[in-house]
C-alpha positions in Angstrom: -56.9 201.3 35.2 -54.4 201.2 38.0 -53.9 197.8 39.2 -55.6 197.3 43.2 -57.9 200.5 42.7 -61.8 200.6 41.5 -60.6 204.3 39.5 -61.8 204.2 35.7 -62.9 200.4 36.7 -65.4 199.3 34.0 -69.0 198.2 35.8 -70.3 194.8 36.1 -72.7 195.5 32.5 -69.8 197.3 30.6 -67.3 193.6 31.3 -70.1 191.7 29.8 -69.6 194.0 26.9 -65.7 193.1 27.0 -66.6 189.9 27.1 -69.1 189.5 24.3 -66.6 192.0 22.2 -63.7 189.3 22.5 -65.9 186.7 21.7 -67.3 188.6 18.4 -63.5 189.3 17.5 -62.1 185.7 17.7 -65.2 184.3 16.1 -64.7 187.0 12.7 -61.1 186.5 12.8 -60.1 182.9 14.0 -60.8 180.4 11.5 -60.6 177.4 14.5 -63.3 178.8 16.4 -65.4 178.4 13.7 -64.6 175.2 13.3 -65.3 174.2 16.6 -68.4 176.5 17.1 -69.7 174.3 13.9 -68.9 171.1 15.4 -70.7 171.9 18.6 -73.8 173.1 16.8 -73.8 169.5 14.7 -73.5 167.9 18.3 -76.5 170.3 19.5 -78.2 168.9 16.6 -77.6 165.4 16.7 -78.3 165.6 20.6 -82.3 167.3 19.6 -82.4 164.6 17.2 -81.3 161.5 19.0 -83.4 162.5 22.3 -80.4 162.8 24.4 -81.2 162.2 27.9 -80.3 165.1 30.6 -77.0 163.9 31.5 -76.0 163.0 28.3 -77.3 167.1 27.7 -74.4 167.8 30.8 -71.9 166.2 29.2 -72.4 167.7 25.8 -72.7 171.1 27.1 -69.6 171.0 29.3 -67.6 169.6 26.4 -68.5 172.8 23.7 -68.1 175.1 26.2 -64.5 173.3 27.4 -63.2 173.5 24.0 -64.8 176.8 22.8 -63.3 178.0 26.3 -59.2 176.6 25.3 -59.6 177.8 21.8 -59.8 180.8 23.4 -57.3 180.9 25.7 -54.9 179.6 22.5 -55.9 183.0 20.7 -55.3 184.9 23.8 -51.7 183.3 24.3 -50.9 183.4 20.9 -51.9 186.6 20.6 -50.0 187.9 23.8 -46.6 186.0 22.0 -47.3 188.1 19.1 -47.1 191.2 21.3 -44.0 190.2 23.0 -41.8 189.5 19.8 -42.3 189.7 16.2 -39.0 187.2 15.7 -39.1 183.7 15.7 -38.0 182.4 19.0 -37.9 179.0 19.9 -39.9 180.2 23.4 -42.3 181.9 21.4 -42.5 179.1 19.3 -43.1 176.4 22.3 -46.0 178.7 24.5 -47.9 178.4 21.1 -47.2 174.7 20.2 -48.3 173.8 24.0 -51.4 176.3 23.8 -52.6 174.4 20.9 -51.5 171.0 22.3 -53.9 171.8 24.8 -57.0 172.5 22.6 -56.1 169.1 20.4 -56.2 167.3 24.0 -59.5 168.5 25.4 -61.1 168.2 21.5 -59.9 164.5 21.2 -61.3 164.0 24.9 -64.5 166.0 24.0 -64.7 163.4 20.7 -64.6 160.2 22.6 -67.3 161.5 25.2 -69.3 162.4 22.0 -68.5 159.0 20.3 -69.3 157.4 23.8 -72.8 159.5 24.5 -74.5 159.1 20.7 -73.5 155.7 20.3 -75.1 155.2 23.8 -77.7 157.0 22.4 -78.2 155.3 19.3 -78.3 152.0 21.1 -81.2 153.3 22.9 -83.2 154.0 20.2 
């Protein structure tokens, strides 16, 4: 495609397609999107069994998608460092240490507001 012009742009369907082909592809190759696609089906779980309240539902919601969303973005950067340079240069080496700070970050903030909302939860029963 030829950046500012709709020639050989892909329609509105065939970019869901992209979309859902990424996804596919970092879910059979990346072992930490597994990992955290297993965790947020436990906190599904837990939330059908405890009787989660909407909000609580919200909150749940927003925090798989926010992490499933930066692990993402980690395997797109890492992936895009890969491309630039197969040595190891401290630069490289950073951009991927900072990609993955950021997952850590939002899953240890994702964590407490679990921690927060099925304790709350369990109170309530």
């Amino acid at each position: 495609m030829i950046p500012g012009s709709n020639r050989d742009h892909p329609t509105f369907l065939r970019s869901f397609g992209y979309a859902f082909e990424g996804f596919r592809t970092a879910v059979v190759t990346e072992r930490n999107i597994k990992v955290q696609l297993c965790v947020g089906m436990l906190a599904v779980i837990a939330g059908i069994v405890l009787k989660i309240d909407a909000l609580s539902w919200v909150l749940v919601a927003l925090c798989i998608g926010l992490v499933l969303f930066a692990e993402l973005v980690n395997t797109s950067i890492e992936a895009i460092v890969d491309l630039a340079t197969q040595e190891l240069h401290p630069l490289a080496k950073r951009a991927k240490d900072i990609a993955a700070a950021s997952v850590f970050t939002l899953s240890i903030t994702a964590a407490i507001v679990g921690i927060i909302v099925f304790a709350r939860a369990l109170v309530l029963l």
